[in-house]
C-alpha positions in Angstrom: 122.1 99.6 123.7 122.8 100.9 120.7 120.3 102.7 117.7 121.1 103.4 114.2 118.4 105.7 112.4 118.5 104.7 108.9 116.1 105.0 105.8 113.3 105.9 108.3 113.3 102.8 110.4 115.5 101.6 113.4 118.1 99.1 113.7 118.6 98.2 117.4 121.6 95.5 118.5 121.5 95.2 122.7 125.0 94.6 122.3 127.2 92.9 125.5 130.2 95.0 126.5 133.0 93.9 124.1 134.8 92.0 126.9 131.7 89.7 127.3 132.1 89.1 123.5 129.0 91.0 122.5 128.6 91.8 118.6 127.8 95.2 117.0 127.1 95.8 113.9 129.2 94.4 111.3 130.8 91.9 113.4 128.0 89.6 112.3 129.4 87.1 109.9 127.5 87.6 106.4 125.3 84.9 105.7 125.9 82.9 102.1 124.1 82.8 99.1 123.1 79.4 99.9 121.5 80.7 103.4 118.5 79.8 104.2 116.2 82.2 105.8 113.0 81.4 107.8 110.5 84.1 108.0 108.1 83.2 111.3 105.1 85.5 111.2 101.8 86.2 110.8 99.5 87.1 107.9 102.0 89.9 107.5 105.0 87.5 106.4 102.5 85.2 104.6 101.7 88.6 102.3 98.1 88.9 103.1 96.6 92.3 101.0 98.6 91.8 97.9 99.3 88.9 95.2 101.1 85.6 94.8 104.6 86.5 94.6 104.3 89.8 95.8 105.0 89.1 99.8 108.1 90.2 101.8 109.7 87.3 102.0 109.8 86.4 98.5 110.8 90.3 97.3 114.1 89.6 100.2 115.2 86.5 98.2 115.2 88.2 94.9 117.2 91.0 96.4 119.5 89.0 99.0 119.7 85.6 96.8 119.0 83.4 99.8 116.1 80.7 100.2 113.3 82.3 101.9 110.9 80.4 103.5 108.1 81.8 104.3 106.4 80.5 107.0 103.9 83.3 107.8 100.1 82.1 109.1 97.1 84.5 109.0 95.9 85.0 112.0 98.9 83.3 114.3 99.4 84.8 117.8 102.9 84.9 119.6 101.3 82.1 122.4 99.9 79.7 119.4 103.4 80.1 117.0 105.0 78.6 120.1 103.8 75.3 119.0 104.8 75.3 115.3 108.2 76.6 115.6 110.6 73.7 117.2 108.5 71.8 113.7 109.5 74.1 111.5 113.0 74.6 112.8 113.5 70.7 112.2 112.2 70.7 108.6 114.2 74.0 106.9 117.2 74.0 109.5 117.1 77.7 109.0 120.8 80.1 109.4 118.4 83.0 110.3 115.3 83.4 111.7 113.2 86.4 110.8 110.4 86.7 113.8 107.6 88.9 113.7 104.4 88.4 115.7 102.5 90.6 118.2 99.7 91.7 115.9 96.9 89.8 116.3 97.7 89.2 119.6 97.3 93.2 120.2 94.4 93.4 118.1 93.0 90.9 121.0 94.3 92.5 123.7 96.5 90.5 125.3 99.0 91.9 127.8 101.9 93.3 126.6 104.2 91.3 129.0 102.6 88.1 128.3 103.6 88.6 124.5 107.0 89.7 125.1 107.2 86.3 127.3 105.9 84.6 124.6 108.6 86.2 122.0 111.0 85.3 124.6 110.3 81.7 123.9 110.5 81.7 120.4 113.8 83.8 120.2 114.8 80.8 123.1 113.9 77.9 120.9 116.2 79.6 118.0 119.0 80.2 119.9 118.6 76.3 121.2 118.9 75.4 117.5 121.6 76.5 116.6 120.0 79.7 114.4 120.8 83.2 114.5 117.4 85.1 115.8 116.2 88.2 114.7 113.0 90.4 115.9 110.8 92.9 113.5 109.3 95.3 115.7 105.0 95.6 115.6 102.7 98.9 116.6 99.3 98.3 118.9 96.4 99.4 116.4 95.6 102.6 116.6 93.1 104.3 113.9 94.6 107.5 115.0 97.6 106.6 114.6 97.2 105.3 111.5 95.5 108.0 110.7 98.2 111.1 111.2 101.3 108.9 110.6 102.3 108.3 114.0 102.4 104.5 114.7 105.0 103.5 116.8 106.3 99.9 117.3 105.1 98.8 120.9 107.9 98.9 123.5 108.0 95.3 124.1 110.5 94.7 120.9 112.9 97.2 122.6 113.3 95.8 125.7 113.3 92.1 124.7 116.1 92.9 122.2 118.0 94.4 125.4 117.5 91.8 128.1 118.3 88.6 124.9 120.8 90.8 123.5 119.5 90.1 120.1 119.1 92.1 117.0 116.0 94.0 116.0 114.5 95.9 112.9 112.1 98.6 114.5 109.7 101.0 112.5 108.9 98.9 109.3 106.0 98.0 109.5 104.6 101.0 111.8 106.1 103.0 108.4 104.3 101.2 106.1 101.0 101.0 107.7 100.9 104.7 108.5 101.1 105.7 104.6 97.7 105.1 103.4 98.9 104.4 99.8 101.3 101.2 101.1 98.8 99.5 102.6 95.6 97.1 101.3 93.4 97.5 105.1 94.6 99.0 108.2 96.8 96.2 109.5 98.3 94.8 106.2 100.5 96.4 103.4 99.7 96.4 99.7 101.9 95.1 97.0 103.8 98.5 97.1 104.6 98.0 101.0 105.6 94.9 101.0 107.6 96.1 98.3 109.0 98.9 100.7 109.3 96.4 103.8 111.6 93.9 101.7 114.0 96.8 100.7 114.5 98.5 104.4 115.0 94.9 106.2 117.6 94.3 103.1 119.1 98.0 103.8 119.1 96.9 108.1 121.0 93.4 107.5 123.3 94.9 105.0 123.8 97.5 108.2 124.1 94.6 110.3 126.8 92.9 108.3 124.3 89.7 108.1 123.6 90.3 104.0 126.4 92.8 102.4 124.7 94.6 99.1 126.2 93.9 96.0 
């Protein structure tokens, strides 16, 4: 496995030995200005705690130039987003898929392995269409973390990205969440860190060779 520390988040590629054809970073091939990108999420993607306009996915298409859609629903669990993504697939036929859930499903207190089965699905049900798969890491809640600066993405993200040998983004959100001035409660950012999350996942896929800055 490999880590790159970078703007104060992660990028992690479980990358195959090169003679099982595994790709590291920049051996991606940069996706198009005519991409289109399919953010999966939660509240989180759908922008919850700021304005119309003012979400992450929408920010990443003025700064990448590819069609974002944002397909982010308040209160979705990893188990529940199951159902909707093979749907949603089918209807945007998406080059990259952004996918981050785990929140509420922590909030509730479901069993970390039963989530990361759950992510394991949806990253399988990519991969079966034909779309490039990529994970956003999430923290459990913690007040005290939150309240010194200390949240830390949950394991889980880690070690699926290993065993699927997929890409993940690590530390934005736990980032964001643990500066009280980027965030509009203590599980969703404000305008000003959505702002902040759109410009480090730019900064990790321009790492990544999947978007290359201008």
């Amino acid at each position: 496995m490999r880590v790159w520390l970078r703007g104060g988040f992660l990028i992690v590629l479980a990358a195959l030995l090169a003679a099982c054809g595994g790709a590291g970073p920049g051996d991606f091939e940069p996706l198009p200005r005519q991409a289109t990108v399919l953010a999966f999420g939660d509240s989180v993607t759908h922008g919850t705690g700021a304005g119309s306009g003012e979400d992450y996915p929408a920010r990443l298409a003025a700064i990448t130039g590819w069609t974002l859609i944002n397909d982010g629903v308040p209160g979705d669990r990893a188990n529940s987003a199951r159902g909707r993504l093979e749907p949603s697939l089918r209807e945007h036929q998406p080059d990259l898929v952004l996918i981050w859930l785990g929140g509420n499903d922590f909030l509730r207190q479901r069993d970390p392995a039963a989530v990361k089965e759950d992510l394991r699905a949806l990253v399988a049900a990519v991969h079966e269409h034909g779309a490039q798969p990529l994970l956003l890491g999430v923290p459990r809640a913690s007040a005290l973390g939150a309240a010194t600066g200390r949240l830390r993405d949950d394991p889980i993200y880690r070690e699926l990205a290993r065993e699927e040998q997929v890409a993940l983004i690590e530390g934005v959100l736990s980032g964001v969440l643990s500066e009280r001035d980027l965030r509009a409660d203590p599980v969703h950012p404000n305008a000003r860190g959505y702002r902040r999350i759109a410009d480090e996942i730019a900064e990790a896929l321009d790492d990544l060779g999947l978007w290359l800055a201008p």
